[in-house]
C-alpha positions in Angstrom: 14.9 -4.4 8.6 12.1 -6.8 8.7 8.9 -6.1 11.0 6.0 -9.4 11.8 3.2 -8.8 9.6 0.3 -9.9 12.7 2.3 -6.8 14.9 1.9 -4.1 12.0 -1.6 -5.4 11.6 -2.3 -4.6 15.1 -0.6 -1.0 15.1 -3.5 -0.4 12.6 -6.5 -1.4 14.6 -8.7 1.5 14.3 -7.6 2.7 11.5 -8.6 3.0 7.4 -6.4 -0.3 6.7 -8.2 -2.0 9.2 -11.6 -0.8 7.7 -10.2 -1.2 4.0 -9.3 -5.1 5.5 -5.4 -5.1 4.2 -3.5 -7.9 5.1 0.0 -7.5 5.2 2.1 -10.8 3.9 5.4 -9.9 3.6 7.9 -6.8 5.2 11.3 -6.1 4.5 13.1 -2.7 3.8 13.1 -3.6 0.2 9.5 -4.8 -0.4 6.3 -4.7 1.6 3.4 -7.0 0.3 -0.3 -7.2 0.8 -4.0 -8.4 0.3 -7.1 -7.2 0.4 -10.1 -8.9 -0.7 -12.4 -7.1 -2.8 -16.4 -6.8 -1.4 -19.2 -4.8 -1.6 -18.1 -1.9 0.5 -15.4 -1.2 -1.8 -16.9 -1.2 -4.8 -18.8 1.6 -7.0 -21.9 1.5 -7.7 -21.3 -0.3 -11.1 -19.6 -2.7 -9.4 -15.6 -2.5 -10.2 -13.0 -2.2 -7.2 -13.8 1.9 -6.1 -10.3 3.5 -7.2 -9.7 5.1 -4.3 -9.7 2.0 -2.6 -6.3 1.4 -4.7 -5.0 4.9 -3.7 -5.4 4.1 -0.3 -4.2 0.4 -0.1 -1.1 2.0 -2.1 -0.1 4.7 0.0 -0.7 2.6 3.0 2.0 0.3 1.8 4.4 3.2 0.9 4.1 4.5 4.1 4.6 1.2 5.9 7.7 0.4 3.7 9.0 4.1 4.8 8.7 3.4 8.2 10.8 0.2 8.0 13.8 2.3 6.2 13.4 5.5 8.8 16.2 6.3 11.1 15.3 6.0 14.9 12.9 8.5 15.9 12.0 10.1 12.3 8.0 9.9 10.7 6.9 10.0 7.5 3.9 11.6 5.5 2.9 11.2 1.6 4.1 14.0 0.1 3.2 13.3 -3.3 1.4 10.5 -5.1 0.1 9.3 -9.0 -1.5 6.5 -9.7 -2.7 5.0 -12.8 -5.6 2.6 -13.5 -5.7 -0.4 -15.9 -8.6 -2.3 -15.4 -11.1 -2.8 -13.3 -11.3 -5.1 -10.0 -14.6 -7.3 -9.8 -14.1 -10.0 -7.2 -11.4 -12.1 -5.6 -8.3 -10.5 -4.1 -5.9 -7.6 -4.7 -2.1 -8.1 -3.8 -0.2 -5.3 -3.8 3.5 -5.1 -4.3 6.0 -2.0 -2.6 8.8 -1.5 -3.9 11.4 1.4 -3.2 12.7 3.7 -6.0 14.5 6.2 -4.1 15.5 5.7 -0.2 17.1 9.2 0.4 17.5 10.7 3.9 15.0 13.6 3.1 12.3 11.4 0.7 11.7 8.2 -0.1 10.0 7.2 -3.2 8.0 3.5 -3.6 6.4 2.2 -6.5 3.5 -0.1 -6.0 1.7 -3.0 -8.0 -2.0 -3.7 -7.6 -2.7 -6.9 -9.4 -5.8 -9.5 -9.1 -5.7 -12.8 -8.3 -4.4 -14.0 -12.3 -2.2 -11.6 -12.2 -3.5 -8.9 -14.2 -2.2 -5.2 -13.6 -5.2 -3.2 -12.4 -3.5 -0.1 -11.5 0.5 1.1 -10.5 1.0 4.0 -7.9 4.4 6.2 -7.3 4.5 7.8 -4.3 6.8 10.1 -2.3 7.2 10.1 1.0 8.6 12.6 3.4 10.9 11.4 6.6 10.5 13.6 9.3 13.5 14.3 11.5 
């Protein structure tokens, strides 16, 4: 299944993707990408990318990729997540790249890449997400 990017980003309106400022480039069952681009309100106070700014960009792309593999009718909800930080972010843009490790009828597990703008792993999330029936 593939969903338009500009209609997902207008399901969101109102919400903590919205205020985070994702951007979502690319959705199919198999791999959800997006952007976000790094500014003040994100940051900590010594200036790097705040990490649960990652966390949350992460999980929101879990969960999207989730709801493009759910049956008709089913929800989802993060069940479980880890996420590990390599550097820090300073400026530019984050893209951040879903991909599924387990699509199960009960869970659904998605690994996700935060990298900056040369490429450089800043942190990796696994997730787990539960489908609701």
């Amino acid at each position: 299944m593939e969903m338009d990017p500009v209609a997902v980003q207008d399901m969101l309106k109102g919400t903590l993707a919205e205020l985070l400022g994702i951007r979502f480039v690319e959705m199919r069952a198999e791999r959800v990408v997006a952007e976000l681009t790094i500014r003040d309100e994100l940051r900590t106070v010594g200036g790097s990318l705040h990490g649960g700014t990652l966390m949350a960009f992460a999980d929101t792309l879990g969960a999207t990729a989730t709801v493009l593999n759910l049956p008709a009718g089913a929800g989802t909800t993060t069940i479980e997540s880890k996420t590990n930080f390599f550097a820090a972010g300073r400026a530019g843009t984050v893209r951040a790249e879903t991909v599924p490790l387990h699509r199960g009828k009960r869970t659904m597990v998605w690994q996700t890449r935060l990298t900056d703008e040369a490429g450089r792993l800043l942190a990796q999330t696994v997730q787990t997400q539960l489908v609701l029936t």
